[in-house]
N, C-alpha and C positions, 0 to 999 in steps of 0.2 A: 333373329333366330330365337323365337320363344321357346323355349325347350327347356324342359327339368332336367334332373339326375333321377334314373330308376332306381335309384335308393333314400335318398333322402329327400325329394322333389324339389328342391331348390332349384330355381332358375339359374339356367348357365349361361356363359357371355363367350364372346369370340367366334371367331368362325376363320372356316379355311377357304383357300380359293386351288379351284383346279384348272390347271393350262395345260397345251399341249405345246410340243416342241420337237426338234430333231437334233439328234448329235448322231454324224458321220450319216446321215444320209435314213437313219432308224427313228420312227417317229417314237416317242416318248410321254406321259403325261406325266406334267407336275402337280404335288399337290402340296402348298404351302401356304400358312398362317396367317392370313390378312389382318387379325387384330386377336390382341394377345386373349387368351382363350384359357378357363377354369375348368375344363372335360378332358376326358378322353372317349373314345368309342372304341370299344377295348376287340383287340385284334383278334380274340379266339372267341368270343361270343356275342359279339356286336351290342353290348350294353352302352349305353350313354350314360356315362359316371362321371358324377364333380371331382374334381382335386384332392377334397378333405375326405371322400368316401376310399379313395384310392391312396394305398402308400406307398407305391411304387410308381406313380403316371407316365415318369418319362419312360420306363418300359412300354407303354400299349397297352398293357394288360388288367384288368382288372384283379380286385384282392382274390375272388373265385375261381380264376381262371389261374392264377399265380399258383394257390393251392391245388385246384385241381391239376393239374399236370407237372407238377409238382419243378417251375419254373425256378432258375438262376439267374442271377442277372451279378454285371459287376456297377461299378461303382458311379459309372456313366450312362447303364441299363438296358448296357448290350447283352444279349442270349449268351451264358457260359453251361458249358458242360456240367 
């Protein structure tokens, strides 16, 4: 995955993997971490952002997105009220 950060263009590492599956008979896709990963691709404006550009990552979201919609998160970067 050669790919920067759209903000600082550092190259980022890791990558996810997607499978599909079924529980109770509903098919499903999974998508999980194949190797440990310095990004996110932020859930409300699909930017590809390094770690250090982001200081919330384990939310999704990037700093822009945080601020604009004026995002909460608790302590493990779950969506609070």
């Amino acid at each position: 995955m050669n790919q920067q950060c759209e903000l600082c263009e550092k190259e980022v590492h890791g990558e996810l993997g997607v499978f599909d599956g079924e529980i109770g008979g509903i098919g499903i896709v999974v998508i999980e971490e194949i190797s440990k990963r310095n990004w996110i691709l932020c859930d409300g404006c699909n930017v590809l952002v390094c770690h250090a550009c982001c200081t919330r990552p384990e939310t999704g979201y990037c700093n822009a997105c945080i601020d604009r919609y004026k995002l909460n998160f608790d302590e493990e970067g779950r969506l609070v009220d």
